[in-house]
C-alpha positions as protocol buffer text, in pm:
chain_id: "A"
residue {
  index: 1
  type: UNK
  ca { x: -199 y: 216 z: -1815 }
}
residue {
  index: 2
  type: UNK
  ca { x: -339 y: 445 z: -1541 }
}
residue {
  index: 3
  type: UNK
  ca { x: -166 y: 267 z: -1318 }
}
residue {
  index: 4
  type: UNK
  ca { x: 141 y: 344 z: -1540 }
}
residue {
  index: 5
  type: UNK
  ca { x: 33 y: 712 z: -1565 }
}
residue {
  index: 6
  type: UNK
  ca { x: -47 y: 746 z: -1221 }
}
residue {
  index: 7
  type: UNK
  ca { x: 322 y: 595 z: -1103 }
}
residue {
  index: 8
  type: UNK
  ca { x: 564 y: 807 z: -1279 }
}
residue {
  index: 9
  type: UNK
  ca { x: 609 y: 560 z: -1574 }
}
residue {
  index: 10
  type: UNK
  ca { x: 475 y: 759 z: -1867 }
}
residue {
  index: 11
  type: UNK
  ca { x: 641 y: 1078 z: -1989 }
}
residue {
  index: 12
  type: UNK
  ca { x: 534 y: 1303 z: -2272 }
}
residue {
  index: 13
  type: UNK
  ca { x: 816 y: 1482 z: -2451 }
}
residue {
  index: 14
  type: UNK
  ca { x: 1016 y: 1396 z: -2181 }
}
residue {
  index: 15
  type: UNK
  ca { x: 790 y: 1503 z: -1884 }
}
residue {
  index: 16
  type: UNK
  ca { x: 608 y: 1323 z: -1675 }
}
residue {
  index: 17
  type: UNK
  ca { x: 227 y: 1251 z: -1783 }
}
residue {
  index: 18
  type: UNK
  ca { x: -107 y: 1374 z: -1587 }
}
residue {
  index: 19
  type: UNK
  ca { x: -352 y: 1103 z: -1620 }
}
residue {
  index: 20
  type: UNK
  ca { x: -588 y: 1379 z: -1732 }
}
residue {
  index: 21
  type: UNK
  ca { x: -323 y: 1499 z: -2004 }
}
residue {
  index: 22
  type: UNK
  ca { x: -422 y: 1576 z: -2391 }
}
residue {
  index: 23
  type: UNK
  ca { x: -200 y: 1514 z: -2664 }
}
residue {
  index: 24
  type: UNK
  ca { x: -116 y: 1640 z: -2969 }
}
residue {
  index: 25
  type: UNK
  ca { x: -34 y: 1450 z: -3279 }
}
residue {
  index: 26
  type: UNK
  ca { x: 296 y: 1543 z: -3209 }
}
residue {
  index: 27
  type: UNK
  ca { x: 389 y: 1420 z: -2856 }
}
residue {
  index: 28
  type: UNK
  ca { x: 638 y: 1189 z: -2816 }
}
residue {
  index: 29
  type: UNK
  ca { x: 526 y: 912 z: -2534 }
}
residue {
  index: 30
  type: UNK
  ca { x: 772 y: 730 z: -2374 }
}
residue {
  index: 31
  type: UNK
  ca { x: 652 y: 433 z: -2163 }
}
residue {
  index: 32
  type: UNK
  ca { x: 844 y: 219 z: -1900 }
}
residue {
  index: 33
  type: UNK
  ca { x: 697 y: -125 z: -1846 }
}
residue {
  index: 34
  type: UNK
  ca { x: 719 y: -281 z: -1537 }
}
residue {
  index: 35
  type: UNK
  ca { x: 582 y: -545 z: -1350 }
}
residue {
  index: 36
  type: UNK
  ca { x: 269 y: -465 z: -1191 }
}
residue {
  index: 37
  type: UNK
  ca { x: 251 y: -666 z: -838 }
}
residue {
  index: 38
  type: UNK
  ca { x: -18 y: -894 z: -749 }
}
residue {
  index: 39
  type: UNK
  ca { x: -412 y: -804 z: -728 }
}
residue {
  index: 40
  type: UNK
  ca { x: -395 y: -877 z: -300 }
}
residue {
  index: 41
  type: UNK
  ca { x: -105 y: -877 z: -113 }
}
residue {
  index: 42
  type: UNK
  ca { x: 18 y: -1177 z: 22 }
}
residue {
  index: 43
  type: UNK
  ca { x: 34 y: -1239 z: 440 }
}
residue {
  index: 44
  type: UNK
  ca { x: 438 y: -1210 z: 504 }
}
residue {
  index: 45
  type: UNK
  ca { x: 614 y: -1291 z: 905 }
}
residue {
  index: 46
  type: UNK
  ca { x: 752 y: -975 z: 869 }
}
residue {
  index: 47
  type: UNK
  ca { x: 857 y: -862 z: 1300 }
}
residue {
  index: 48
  type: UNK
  ca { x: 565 y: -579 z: 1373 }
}
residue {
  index: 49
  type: UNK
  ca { x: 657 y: -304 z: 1652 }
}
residue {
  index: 50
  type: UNK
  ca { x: 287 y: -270 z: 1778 }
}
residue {
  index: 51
  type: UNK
  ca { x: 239 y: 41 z: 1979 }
}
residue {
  index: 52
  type: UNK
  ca { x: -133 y: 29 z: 2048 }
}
residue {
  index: 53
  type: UNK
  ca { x: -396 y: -227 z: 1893 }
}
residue {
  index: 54
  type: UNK
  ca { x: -780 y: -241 z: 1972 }
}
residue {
  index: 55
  type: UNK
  ca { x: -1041 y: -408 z: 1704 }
}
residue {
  index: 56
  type: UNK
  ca { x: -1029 y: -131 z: 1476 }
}
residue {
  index: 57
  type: UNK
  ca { x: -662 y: 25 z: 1410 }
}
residue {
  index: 58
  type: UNK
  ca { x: -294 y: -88 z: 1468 }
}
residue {
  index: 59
  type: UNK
  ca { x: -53 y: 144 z: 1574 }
}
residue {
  index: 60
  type: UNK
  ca { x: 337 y: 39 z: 1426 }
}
residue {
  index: 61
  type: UNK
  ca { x: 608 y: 212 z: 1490 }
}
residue {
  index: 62
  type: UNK
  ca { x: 787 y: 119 z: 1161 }
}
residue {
  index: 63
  type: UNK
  ca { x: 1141 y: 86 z: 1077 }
}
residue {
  index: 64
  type: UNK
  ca { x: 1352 y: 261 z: 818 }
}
residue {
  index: 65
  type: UNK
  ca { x: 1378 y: 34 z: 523 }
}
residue {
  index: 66
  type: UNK
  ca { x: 1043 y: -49 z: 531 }
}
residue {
  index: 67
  type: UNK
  ca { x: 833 y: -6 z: 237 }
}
residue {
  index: 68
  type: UNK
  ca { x: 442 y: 80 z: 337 }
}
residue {
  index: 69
  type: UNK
  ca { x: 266 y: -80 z: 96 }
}
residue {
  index: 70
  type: UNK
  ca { x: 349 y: -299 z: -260 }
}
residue {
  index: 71
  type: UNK
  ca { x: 403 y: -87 z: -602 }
}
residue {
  index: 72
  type: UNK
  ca { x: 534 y: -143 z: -930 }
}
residue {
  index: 73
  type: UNK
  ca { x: 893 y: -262 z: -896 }
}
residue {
  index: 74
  type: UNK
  ca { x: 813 y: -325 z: -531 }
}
residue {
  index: 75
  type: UNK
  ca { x: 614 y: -589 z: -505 }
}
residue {
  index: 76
  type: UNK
  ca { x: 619 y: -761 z: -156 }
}
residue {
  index: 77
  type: UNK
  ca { x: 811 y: -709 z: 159 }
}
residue {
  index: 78
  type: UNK
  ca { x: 672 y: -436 z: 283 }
}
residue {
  index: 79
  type: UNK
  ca { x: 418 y: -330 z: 631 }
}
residue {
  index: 80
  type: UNK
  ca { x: 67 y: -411 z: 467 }
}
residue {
  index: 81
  type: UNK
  ca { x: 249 y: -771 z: 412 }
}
residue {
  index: 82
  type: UNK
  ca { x: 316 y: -743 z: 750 }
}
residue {
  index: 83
  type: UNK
  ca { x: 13 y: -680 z: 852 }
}
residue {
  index: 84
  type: UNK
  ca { x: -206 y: -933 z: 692 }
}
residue {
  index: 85
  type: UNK
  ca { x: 27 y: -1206 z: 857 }
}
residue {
  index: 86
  type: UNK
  ca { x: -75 y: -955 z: 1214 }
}
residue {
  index: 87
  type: UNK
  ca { x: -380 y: -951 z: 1085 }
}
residue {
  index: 88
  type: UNK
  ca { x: -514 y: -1206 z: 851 }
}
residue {
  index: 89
  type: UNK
  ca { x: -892 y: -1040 z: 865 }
}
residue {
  index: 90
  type: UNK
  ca { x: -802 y: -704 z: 774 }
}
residue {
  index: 91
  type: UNK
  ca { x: -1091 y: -602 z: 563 }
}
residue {
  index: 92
  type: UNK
  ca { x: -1140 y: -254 z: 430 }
}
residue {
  index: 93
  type: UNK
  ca { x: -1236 y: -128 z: 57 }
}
residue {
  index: 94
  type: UNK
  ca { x: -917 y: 56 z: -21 }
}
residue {
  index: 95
  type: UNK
  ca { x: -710 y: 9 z: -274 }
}
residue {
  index: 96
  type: UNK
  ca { x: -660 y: -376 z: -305 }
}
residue {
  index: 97
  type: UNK
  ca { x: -266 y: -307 z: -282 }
}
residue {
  index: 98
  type: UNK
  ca { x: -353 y: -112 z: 30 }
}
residue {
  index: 99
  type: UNK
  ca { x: -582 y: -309 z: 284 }
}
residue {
  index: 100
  type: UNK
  ca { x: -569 y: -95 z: 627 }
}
residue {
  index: 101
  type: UNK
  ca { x: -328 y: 193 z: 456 }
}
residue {
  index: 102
  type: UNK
  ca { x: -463 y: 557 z: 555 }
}
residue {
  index: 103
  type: UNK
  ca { x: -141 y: 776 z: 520 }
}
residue {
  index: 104
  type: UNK
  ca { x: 193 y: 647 z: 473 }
}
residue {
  index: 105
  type: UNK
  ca { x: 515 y: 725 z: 565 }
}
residue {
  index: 106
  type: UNK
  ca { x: 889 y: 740 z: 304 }
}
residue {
  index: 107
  type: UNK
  ca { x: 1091 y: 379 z: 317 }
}
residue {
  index: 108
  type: UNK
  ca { x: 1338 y: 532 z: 537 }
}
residue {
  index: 109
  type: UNK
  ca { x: 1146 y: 730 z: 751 }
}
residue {
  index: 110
  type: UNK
  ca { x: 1075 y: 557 z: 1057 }
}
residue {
  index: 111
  type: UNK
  ca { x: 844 y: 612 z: 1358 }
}
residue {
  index: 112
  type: UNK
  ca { x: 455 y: 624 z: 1402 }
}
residue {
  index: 113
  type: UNK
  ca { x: 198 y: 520 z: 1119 }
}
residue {
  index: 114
  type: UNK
  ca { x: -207 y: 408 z: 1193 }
}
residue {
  index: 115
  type: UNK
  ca { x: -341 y: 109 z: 982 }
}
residue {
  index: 116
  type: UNK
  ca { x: -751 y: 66 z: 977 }
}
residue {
  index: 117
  type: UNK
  ca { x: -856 y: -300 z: 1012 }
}
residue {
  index: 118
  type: UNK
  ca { x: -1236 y: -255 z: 922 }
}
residue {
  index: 119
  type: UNK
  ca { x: -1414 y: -26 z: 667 }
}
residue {
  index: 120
  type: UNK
  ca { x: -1571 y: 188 z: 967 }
}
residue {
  index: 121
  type: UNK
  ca { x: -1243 y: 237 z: 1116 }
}
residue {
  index: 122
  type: UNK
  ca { x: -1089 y: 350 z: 800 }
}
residue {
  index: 123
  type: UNK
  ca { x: -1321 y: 628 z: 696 }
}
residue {
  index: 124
  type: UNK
  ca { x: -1341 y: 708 z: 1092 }
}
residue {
  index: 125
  type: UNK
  ca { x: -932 y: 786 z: 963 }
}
residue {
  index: 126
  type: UNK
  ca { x: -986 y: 918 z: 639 }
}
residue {
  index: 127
  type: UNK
  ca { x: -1238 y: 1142 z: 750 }
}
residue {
  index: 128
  type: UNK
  ca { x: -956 y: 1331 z: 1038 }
}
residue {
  index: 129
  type: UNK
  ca { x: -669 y: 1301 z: 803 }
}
residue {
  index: 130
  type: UNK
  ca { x: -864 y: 1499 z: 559 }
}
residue {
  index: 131
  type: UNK
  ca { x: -975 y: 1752 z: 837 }
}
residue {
  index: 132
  type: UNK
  ca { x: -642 y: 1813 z: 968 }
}
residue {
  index: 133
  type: UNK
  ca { x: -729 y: 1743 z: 1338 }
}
residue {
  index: 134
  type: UNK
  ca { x: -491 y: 1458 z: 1359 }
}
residue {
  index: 135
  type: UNK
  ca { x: -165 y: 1578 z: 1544 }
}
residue {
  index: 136
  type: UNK
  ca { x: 146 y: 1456 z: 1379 }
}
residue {
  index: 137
  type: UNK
  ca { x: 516 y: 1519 z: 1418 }
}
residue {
  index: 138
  type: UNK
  ca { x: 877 y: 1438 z: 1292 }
}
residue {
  index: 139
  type: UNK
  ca { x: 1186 y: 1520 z: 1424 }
}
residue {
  index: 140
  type: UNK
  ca { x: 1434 y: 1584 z: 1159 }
}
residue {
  index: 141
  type: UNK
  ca { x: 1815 y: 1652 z: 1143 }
}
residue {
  index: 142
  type: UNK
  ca { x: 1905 y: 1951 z: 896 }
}
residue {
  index: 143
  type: UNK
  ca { x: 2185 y: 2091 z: 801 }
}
residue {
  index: 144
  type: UNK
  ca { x: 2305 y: 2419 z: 866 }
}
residue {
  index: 145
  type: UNK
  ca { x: 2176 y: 2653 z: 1142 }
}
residue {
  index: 146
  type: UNK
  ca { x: 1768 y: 2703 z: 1062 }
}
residue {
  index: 147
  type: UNK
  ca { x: 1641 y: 3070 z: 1133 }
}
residue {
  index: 148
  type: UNK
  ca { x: 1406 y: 3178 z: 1267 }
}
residue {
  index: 149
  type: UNK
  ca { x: 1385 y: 2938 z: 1546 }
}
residue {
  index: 150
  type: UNK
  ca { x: 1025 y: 2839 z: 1479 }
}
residue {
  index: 151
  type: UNK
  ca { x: 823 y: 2942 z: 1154 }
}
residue {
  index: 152
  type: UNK
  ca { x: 611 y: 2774 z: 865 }
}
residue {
  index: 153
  type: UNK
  ca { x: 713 y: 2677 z: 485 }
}
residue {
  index: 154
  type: UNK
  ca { x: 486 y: 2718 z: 236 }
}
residue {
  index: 155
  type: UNK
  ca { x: 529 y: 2657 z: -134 }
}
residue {
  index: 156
  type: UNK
  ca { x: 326 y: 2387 z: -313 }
}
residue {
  index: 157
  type: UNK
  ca { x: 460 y: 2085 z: -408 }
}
residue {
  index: 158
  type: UNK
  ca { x: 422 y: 1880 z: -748 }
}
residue {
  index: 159
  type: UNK
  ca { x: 558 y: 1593 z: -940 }
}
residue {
  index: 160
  type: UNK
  ca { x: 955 y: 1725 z: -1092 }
}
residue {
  index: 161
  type: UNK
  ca { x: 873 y: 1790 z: -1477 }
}
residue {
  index: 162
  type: UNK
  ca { x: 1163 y: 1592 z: -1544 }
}
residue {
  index: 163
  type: UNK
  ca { x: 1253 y: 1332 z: -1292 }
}
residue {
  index: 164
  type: UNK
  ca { x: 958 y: 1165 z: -1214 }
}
residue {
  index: 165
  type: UNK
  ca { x: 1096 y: 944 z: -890 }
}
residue {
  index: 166
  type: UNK
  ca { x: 1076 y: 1341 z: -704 }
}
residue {
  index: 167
  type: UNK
  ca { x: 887 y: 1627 z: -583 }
}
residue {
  index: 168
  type: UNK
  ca { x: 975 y: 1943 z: -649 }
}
residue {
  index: 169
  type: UNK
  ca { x: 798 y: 2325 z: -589 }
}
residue {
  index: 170
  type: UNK
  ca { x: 628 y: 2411 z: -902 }
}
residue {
  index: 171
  type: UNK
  ca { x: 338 y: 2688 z: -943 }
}
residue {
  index: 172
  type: UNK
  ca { x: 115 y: 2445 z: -1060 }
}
residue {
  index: 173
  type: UNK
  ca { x: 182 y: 2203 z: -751 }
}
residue {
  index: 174
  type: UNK
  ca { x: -125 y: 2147 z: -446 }
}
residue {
  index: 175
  type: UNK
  ca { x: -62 y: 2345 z: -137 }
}
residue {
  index: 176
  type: UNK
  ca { x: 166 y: 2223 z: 128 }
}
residue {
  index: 177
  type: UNK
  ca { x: 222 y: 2365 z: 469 }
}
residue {
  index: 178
  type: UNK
  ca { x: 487 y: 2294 z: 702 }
}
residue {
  index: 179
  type: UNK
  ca { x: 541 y: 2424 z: 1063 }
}
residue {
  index: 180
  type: UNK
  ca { x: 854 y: 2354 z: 1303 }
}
residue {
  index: 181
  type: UNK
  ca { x: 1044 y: 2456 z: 1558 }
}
residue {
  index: 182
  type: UNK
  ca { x: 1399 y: 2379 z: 1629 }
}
residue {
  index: 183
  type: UNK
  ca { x: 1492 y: 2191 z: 1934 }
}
residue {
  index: 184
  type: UNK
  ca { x: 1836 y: 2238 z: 1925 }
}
residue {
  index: 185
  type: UNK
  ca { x: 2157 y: 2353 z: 1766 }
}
residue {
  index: 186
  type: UNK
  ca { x: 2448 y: 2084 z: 1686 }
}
residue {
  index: 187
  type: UNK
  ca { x: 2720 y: 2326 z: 1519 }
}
residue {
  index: 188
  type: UNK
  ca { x: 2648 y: 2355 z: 1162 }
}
residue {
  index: 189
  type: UNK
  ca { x: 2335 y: 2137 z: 1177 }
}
residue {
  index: 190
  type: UNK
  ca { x: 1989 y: 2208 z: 1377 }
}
residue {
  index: 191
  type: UNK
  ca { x: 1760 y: 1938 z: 1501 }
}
residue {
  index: 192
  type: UNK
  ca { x: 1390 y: 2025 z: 1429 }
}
residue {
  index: 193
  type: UNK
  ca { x: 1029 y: 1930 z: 1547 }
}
residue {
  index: 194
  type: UNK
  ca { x: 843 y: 1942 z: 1251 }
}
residue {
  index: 195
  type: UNK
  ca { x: 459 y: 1953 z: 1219 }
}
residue {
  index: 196
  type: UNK
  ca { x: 336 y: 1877 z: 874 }
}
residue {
  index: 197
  type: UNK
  ca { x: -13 y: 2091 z: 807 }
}
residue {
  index: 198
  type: UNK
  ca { x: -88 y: 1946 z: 486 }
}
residue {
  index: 199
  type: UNK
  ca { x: 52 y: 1600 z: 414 }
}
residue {
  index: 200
  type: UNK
  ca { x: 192 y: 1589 z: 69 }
}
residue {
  index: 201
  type: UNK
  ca { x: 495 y: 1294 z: -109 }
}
residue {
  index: 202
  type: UNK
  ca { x: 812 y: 1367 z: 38 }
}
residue {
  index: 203
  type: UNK
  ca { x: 692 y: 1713 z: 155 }
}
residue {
  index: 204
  type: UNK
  ca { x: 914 y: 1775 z: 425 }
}
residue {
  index: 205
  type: UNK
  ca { x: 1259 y: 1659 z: 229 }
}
residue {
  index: 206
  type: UNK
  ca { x: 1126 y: 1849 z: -44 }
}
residue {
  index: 207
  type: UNK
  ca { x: 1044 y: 2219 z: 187 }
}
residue {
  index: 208
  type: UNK
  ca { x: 1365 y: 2217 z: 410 }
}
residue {
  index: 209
  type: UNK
  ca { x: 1593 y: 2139 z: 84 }
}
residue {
  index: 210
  type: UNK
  ca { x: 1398 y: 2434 z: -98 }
}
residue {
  index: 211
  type: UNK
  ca { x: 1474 y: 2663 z: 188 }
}
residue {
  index: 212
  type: UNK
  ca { x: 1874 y: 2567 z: 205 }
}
residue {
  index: 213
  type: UNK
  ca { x: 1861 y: 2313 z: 496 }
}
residue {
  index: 214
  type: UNK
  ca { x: 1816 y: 1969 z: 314 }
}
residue {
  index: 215
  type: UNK
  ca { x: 1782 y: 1666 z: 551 }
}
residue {
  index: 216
  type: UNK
  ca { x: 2077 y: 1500 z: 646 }
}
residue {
  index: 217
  type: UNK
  ca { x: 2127 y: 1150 z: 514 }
}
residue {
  index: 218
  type: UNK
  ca { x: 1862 y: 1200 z: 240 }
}
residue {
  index: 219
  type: UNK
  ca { x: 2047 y: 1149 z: -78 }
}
residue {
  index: 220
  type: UNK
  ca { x: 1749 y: 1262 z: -302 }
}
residue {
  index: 221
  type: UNK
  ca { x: 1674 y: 1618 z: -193 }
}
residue {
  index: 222
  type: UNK
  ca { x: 1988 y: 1657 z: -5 }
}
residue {
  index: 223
  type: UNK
  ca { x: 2355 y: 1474 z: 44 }
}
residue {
  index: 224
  type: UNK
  ca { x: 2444 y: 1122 z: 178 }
}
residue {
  index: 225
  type: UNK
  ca { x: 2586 y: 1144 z: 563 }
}
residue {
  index: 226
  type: UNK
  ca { x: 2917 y: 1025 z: 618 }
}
residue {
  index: 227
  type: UNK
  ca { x: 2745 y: 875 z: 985 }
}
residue {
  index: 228
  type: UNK
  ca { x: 2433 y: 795 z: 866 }
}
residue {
  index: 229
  type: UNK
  ca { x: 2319 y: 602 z: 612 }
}
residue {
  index: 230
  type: UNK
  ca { x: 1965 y: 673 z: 592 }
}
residue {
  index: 231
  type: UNK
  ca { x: 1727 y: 1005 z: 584 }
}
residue {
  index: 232
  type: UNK
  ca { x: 1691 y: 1198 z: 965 }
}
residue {
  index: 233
  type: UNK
  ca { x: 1353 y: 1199 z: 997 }
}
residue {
  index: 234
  type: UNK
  ca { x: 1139 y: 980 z: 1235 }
}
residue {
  index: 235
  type: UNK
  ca { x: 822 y: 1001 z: 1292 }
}
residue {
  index: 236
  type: UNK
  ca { x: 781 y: 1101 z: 1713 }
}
residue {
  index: 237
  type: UNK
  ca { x: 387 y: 1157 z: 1769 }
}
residue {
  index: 238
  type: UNK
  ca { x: 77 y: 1070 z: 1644 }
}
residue {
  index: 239
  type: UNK
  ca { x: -242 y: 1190 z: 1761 }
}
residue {
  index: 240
  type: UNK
  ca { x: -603 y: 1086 z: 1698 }
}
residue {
  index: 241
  type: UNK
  ca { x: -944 y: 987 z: 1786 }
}
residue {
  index: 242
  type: UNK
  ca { x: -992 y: 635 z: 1797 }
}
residue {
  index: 243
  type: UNK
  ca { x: -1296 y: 501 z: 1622 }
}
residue {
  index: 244
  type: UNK
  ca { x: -1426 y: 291 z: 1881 }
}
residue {
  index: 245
  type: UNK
  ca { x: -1442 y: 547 z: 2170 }
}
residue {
  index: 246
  type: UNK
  ca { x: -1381 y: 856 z: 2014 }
}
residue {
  index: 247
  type: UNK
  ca { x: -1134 y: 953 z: 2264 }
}
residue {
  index: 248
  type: UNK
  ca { x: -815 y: 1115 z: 2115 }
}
residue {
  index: 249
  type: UNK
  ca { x: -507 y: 982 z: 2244 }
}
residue {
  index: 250
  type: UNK
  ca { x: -183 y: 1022 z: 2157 }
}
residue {
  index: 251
  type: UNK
  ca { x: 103 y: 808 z: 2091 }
}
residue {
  index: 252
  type: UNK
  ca { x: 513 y: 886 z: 2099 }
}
residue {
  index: 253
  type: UNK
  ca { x: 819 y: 709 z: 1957 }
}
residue {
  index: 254
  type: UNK
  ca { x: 1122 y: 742 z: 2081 }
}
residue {
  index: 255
  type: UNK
  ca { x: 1476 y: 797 z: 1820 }
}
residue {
  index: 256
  type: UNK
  ca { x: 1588 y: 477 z: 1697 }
}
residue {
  index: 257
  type: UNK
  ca { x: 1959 y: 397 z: 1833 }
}
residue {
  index: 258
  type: UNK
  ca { x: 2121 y: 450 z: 1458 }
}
residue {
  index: 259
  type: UNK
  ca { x: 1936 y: 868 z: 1518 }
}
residue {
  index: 260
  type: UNK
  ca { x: 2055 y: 854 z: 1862 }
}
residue {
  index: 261
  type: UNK
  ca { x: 2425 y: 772 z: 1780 }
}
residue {
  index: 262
  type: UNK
  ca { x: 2379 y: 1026 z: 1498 }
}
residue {
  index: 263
  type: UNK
  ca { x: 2308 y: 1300 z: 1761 }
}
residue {
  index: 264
  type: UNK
  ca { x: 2616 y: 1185 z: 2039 }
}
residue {
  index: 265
  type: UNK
  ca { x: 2829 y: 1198 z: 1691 }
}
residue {
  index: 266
  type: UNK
  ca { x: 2761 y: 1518 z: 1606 }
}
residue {
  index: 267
  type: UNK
  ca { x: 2789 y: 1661 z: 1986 }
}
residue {
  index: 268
  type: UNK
  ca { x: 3108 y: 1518 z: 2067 }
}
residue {
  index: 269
  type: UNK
  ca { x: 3293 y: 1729 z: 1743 }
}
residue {
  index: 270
  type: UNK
  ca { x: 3090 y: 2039 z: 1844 }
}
């Protein structure tokens, strides 16, 4: 049931529960049973883009399409099955679902992501995600022409009170922070470097839409492209320390070809 709770797949009078949540005699509880996936993951031959690899992480630049890890309704197929076929001794004491996972990154978002393969290299991770020393950025296709050139979104971001696949802004939502800086104007649309500070679920769909410049391609937050046909946002830089060393180094991405024809699209009816 937590597991229910904690997925979007309990509402109360309609809204979606809190696991910490009291009810009244009242309340109307609506629950959506699904099937929960395995207790491991199994080891899939999924094709791995490996960046960087040492003893203790995996750098993957990951596709769009690509689930990060197994949840209710999506069971298999996705990078951590990937991995453990990489990686068969992957051993850390996250979430069993999760083996290696220390942030994640939306289906079709594509680009960088850092997987742990040992317990010391994980909370090595943990410990600068939750610091906010390690250096990440997106580049992301908006529409409409973003002004200032440069600035910072803030507005925190919760679960929608009555959709409870999205994010939305609500007062009662945890702080989110994003910085960018646009690159470069394409007509009506701007293409952006974005800098997440804070790293919330689907926070930078969820700021840009709030501030009139949804993503383009995102069908969610924003509209479906008639060029695209996923979200514009890919994942260009990561930055860390790596556990073994504790040297930072840095790592880029370049646009998949499906962004890149996107781009030479929209210049040539400028």
């Amino acid at each position: 049931m937590q597991k229910l709770i904690k997925h979007g797949n309990v509402l109360v009078n309609g809204r979606v529960a809190k696991p910490s949540q009291k009810l009244d005699k009242a309340d109307r509880i609506t629950v959506e049973l699904v099937t929960l996936p395995a207790d491991r993951p199994l080891a899939e031959p999924i094709p791995l883009a490996v960046v960087y690899e040492d003893d203790d992480i995996l750098v993957i630049d990951k596709p769009a399409g690509l689930t990060v890890h197994p949840a209710p309704g999506h069971p298999d197929h996705t990078l951590v099955n990937a991995v453990l076929a990489h990686c068969p001794t992957i051993a850390t004491s996250a979430e069993p679902m999760r083996p290696g996972i220390v942030h994640r990154l939306d289906k079709d978002t594509s680009g960088l992501i850092v997987v742990a393969k040992n317990q010391v290299a994980h909370e090595y991770l943990a410990t600068q995600f939750k610091r906010r020393t390690v250096s990440k950025a997106y580049l992301v296709l908006v529409k409409g022409r973003l002004v200032p050139e440069q600035g910072l979104i803030e507005a925190p971001i919760g679960r929608h009170p009555r959709n409870r696949k999205k994010m939305a802004i609500v007062e009662a939502g945890r702080e989110a922070t994003t910085k960018y800086r646009v690159q470069k104007y394409l007509g009506s649309y701007s293409l952006v470097e974005v800098t997440p500070v804070t790293g919330r679920t689907h926070q930078i769909r969820v700021h840009f839409s709030a501030i009139g410049h949804p993503v383009v391609g995102d069908p969610v937050y924003g509209t479906k492209s008639a060029y695209l046909n996923r979200q514009f946002i890919h994942a260009c830089r990561l930055g860390l320390r790596l556990p073994s060393t504790k040297e930072y180094r840095e790592f880029t991405s370049p646009l998949p070809a499906e962004l890149e024809q996107a781009l030479e699209y929209l210049a040539q009816t400028v």
